[in-house]
LUMVO-991100 format. One record per residue (C-alpha): x, y, z negated; residue in one letter. Coordinates in pm, whole numbers, padded with zeros to 5 digits. Each point is the difference from the previous one (the first is absolute). Example, Ala and Ser with C-alpha at 12.3 -4.5 7.8 and 13.67 -1.06 7.14 Angstrom:
LUMVO-991100
       px       py       pz   type
    01230   -00450   -00780      A
    00137    00344    00066      S
//
This chain:
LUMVO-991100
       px       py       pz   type
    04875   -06805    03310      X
    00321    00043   -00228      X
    00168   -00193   -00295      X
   -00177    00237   -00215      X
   -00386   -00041    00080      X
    00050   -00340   -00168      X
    00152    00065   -00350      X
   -00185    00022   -00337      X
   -00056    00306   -00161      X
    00295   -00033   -00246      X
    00247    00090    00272      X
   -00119    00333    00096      X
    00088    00251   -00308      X
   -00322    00154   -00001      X
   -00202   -00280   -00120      X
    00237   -00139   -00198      X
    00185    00253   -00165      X
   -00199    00372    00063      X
   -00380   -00109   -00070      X
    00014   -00274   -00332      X
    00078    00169   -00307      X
    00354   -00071   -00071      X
   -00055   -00330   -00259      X
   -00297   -00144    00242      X
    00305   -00016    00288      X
    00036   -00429   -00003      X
    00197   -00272    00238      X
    00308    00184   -00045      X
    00193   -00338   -00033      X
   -00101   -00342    00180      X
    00270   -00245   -00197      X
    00219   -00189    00255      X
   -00008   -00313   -00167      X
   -00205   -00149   -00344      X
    00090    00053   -00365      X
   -00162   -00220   -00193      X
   -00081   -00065   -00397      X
    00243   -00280   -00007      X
    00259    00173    00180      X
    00296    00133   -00222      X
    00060    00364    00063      X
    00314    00167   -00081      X
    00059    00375   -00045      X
    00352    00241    00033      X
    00037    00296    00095      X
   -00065    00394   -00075      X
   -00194    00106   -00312      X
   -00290    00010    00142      X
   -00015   -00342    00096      X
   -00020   -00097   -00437      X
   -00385    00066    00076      X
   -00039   -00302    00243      X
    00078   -00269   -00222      X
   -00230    00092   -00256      X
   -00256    00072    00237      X
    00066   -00360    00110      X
   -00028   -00153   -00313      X
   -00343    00212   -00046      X
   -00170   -00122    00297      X
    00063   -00372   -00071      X
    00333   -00055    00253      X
    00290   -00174   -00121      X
    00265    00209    00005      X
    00285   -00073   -00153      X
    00244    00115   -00285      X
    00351   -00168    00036      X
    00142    00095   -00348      X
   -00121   -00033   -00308      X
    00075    00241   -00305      X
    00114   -00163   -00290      X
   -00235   -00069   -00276      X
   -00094    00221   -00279      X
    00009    00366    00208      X
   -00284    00222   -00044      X
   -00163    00157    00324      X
    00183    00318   -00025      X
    00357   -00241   -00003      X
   -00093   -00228    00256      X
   -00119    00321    00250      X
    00348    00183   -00141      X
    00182   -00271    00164      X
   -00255   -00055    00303      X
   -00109   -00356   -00027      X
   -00275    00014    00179      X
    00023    00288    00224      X
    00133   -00211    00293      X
    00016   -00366    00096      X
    00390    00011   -00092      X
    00171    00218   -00237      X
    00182    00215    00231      X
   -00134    00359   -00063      X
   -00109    00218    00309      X
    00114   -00096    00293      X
   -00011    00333    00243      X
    00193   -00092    00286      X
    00021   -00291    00222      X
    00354   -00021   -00048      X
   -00018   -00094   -00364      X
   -00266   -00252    00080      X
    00183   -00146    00208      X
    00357   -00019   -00210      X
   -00259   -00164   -00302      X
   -00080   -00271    00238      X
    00384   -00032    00130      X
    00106   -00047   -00404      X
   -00313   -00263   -00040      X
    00069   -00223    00306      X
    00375    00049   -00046      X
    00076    00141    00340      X
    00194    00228   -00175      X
    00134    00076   -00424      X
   -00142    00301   -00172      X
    00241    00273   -00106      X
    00207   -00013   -00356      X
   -00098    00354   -00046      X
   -00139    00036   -00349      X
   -00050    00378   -00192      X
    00079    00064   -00339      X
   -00156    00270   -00192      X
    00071    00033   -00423      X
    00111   -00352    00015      X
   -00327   -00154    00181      X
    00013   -00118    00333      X
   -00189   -00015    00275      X
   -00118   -00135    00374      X
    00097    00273    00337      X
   -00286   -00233    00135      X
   -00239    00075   -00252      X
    00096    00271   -00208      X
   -00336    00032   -00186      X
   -00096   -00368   -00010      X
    00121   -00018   -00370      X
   -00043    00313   -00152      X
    00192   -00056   -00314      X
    00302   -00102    00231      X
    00193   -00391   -00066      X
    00274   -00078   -00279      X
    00242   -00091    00268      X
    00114    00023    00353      X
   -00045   -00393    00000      X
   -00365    00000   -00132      X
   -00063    00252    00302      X
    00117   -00248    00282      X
   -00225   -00288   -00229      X
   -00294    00190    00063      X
    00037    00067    00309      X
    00104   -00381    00122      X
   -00382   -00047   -00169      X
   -00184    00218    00232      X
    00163   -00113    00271      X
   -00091   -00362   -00068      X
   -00330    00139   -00056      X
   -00010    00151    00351      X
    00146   -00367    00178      X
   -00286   -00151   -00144      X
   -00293    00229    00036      X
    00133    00085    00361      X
    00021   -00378    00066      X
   -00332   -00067   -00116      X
   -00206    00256    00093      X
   -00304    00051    00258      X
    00045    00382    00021      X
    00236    00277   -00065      X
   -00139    00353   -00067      X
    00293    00257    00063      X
   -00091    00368   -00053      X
    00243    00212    00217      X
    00113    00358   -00211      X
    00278    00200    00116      X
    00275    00016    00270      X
    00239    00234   -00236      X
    00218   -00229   -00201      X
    00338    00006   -00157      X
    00287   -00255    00088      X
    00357   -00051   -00150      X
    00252    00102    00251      X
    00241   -00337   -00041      X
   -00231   -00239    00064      X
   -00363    00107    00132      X
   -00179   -00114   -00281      X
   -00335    00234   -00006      X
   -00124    00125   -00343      X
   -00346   -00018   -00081      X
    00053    00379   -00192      X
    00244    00242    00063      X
    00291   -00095   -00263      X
    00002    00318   -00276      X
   -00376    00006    00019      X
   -00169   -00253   -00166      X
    00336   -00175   -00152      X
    00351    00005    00110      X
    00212    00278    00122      X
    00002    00165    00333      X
    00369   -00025    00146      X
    00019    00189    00352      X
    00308   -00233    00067      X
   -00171   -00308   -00054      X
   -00393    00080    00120      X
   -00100    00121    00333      X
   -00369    00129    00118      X
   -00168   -00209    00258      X
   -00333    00087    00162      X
   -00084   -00339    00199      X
   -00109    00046    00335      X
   -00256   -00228    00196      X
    00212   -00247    00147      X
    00143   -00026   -00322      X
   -00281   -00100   -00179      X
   -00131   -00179    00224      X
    00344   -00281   -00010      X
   -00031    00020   -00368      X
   -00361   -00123    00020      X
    00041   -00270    00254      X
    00294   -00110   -00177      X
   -00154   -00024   -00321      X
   -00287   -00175    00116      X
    00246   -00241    00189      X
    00128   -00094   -00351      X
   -00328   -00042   -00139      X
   -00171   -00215    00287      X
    00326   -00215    00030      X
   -00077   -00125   -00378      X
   -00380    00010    00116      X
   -00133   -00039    00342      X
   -00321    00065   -00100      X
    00069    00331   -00186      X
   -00228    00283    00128      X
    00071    00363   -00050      X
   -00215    00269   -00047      X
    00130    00403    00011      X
   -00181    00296   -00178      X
    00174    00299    00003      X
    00041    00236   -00334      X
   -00276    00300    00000      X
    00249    00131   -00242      X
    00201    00344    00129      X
    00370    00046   -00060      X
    00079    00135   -00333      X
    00279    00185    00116      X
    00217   -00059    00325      X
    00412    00024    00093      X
   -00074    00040    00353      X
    00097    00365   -00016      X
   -00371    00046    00114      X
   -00307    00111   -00145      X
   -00202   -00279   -00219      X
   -00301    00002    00249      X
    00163   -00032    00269      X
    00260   -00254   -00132      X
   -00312   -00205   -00141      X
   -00166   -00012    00330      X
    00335   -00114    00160      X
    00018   -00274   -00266      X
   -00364   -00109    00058      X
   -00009    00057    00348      X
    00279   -00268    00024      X
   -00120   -00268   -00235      X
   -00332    00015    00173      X
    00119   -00048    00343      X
    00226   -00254   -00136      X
   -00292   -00184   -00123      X
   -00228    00029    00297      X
    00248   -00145    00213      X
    00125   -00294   -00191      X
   -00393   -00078    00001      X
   -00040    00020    00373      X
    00305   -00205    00041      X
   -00083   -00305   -00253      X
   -00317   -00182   -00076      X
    00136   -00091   -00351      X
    00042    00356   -00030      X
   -00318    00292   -00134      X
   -00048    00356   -00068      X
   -00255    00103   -00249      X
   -00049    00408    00020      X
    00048    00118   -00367      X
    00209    00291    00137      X
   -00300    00112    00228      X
   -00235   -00053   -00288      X
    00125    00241   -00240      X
    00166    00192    00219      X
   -00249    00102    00286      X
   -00112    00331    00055      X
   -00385   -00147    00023      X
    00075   -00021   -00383      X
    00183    00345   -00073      X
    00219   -00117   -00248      X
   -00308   -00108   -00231      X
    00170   -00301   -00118      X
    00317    00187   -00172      X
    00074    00146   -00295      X
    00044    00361   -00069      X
    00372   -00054    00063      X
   -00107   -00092    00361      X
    00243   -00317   -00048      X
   -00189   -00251   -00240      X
   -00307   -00234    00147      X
   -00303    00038   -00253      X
   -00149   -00344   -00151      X
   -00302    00118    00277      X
    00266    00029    00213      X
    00119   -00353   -00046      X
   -00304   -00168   -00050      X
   -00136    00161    00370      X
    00322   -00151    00143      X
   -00071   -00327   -00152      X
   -00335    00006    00078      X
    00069    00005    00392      X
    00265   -00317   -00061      X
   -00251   -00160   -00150      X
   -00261    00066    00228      X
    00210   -00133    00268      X
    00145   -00353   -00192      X
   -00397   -00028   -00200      X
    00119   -00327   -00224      X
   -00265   -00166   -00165      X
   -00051    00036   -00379      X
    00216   -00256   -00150      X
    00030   -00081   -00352      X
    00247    00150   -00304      X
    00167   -00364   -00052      X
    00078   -00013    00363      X
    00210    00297    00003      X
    00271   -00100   -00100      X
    00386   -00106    00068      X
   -00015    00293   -00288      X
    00114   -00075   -00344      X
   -00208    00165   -00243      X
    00013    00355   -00103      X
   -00196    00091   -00318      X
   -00078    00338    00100      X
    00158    00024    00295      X
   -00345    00130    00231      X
   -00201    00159   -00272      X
    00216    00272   -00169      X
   -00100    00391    00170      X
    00198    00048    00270      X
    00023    00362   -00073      X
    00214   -00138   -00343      X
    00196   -00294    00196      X
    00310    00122    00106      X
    00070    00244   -00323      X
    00327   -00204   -00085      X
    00207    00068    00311      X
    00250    00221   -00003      X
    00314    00106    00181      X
    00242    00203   -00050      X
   -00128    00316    00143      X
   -00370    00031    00033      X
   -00223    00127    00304      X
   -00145    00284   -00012      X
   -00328   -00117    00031      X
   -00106   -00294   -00233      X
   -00296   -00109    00083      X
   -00143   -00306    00217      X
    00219   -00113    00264      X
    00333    00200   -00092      X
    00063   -00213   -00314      X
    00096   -00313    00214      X
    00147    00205    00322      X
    00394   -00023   -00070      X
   -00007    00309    00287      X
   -00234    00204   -00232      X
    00331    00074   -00212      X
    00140    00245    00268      X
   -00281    00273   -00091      X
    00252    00028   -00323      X
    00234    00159    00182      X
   -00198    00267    00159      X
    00092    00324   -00092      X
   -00392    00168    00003      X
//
């Protein structure tokens, strides 16, 4: 006898991975702990994670939307200045570190920078540089605006059951005076690249890992009960600083975030994984769930990944009027989602324009490719 004789089928590759046919392969995730219809369930993090809280809000969960727009925008105007696209109105959140500085600002551990940009006499947020795509009349609106996101994140984070954070890159940018971390490189999206002032950082594991235990410190010191649960981003590097080669600078990135993940769940029970990476990205799939661009998830794509969280949570049906914790929104789940996001824009637009690459801030760096 050996350790092996006694384990189920789904640890030995062959009958788990080789012999179903690739969307028949199940019990990929076993949830740590319970998420339930009445738990609130707050979303951050990479663009990819914008799926989850609709998918949320689909299956009957209450997840939860911290800011409201104002009234009287159409769809187009509301998705232009992404209400809705995560609990708080932060934009992507890629790295760790900038998850973590959000919740420094919010539980006033530490002040948020001054830094505003000006471009043809609108100004805008370093933090969130395509938040509000038309830009703010003043340098003063900009730090308004901000001080109401990050009330919105002290109370969400304080009252929530569950926090979804969707882990995206380890490349970021940071300003050289003080170590504040960009969510874009500046000169990309808005703003203007300075070599004396920014500085290239590719975060390493250990890295990572501090800014994730302190940021969940914050959180869970305003809430005990918080739980966390990682996914990391499917979604490939659109282009990389490393000085390496994208693929290999995207498995880096990944390679990190996902061990990252797997060992802040084997460390804490209030911690989980759930394997969108492996999802989209195993080889059992061959890249069936991407684009043509081999860097967007398809709607199949994203609807297979939900499929599996689902399978593993299975709420129970639960009525429309118990949704909520949502104000209303007209037309907010109905509209074509091939049509949604036609009103965002930046100042230099991605290459590619369709799905996904609309709401990636990174997706702006194909611009400056010279092929």
């Amino acid at each position: 006898m050996n350790p092996y004789g006694s384990l189920p089928s789904s640890a030995f590759w062959r009958t788990a991975v080789a012999e179903p046919e690739p969307r028949d392969i199940r019990g990929l995730w076993t949830p740590k702990f319970a998420v339930g219809q009445d738990d609130m369930v707050l979303t951050a993090g990479s663009c990819f994670a914008r799926h989850i809280g609709r998918a949320l809000l689909e299956h009957g969960m209450f997840w939860h939307e911290a800011e409201f727009p104002p009234p009287g925008l159409t769809r187009a105007e509301r998705d232009a200045r992404q209400y809705g696209a995560f609990s708080f109105r932060t934009g992507n959140i890629y790295t760790a570190a900038v998850l973590r500085q959000w919740l420094s600002w919010a539980f006033e551990e530490s002040a948020p920078p001054a830094e505003v940009w000006e471009e043809e006499g609108r100004w805008y947020d370093p933090m969130r540089p395509s938040v509000e795509p038309e830009g703010y009349a003043s340098a003063e609106d900009v730090a308004r605006a901000r001080a109401v996101t990050l009330e919105a994140i002290r109370g969400a984070v304080s009252g929530a059951s569950c926090l979804v954070f969707t882990l995206g890159l380890t490349e970021a940018w940071r300003g050289r005076a003080d170590g504040t971390v960009y969510p874009v490189c500046p000169g990309t999206v808005r703003g203007t690249y300075d070599a004396e002032l920014h500085e290239f950082h590719n975060f390493t594991f250990d890295e990572v890992y501090g800014d994730l235990c302190a940021a969940l410190a914050l959180a869970r010191r305003a809430n005990p009960e918080l739980r966390l649960l990682l996914t990391v981003s499917p979604v490939p590097l659109t282009a990389t600083a490393s000085g390496g080669h994208a693929l290999t600078a995207t498995t880096y990135s990944k390679s990190v975030l996902r061990a990252v993940a797997g060992q802040l769940a084997q460390e804490l029970d209030y911690v989980d994984y759930f394997p969108s990476y492996e999802i989209v990205t195993g080889f059992p799939y061959r890249a069936a769930f991407f684009e043509p661009n081999l860097r967007s998830v398809t709607p199949a794509g994203v609807d297979f990944v939900m499929g599996h969280f689902f399978d593993g949570i299975r709420p129970a049906p639960r009525t429309a009027a118990h949704v909520s914790g949502q104000a209303p929104r007209d037309d907010a789940r109905t509209d074509d989602p091939t049509t949604a996001h036609t009103a965002h824009t930046t100042v230099r637009s991605p290459a590619h324009d369709s799905g996904e690459d609309l709401w990636c801030d990174d997706a702006v760096l194909d611009y400056y490719n010279p092929r």
